[in-house]
C-alpha positions, 0 to 999 in steps of 0.5 A: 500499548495497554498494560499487561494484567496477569490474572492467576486462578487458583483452586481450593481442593478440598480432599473430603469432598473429593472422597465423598464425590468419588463414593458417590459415583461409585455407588450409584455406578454399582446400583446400575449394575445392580440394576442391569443385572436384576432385569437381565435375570428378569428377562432370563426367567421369563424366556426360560418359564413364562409369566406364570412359571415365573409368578408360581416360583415366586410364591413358592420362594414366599410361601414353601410350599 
């Protein structure tokens, strides 16, 4: 019979890499969300006003007048 060879892996964890992965996610996680919610009030406005109700807003919220 052959001889057995054990072979044993092991794993350097290095936790700021971890941290730094995790913030990561996170972060790009809530700029989705972020994102999904800007364009569901984008759609919102225009069903709720139209396109030009929409455009006038904007330049009153630019302008004030």
């Amino acid at each position: 019979m052959g001889t057995r060879t054990d072979i044993k892996l092991e794993e350097r964890i290095n936790p700021g890499d971890e941290a730094s992965k995790f913030a990561l996610n996170a972060g790009m996680g809530l700029a989705a969300l972020i994102g999904i919610w800007g364009f569901a009030c984008l759609i919102g406005g225009l069903t709720a006003h139209g396109f030009g109700g929409l455009l006038r807003g904007f330049w009153t919220a630019l302008t004030g007048n």
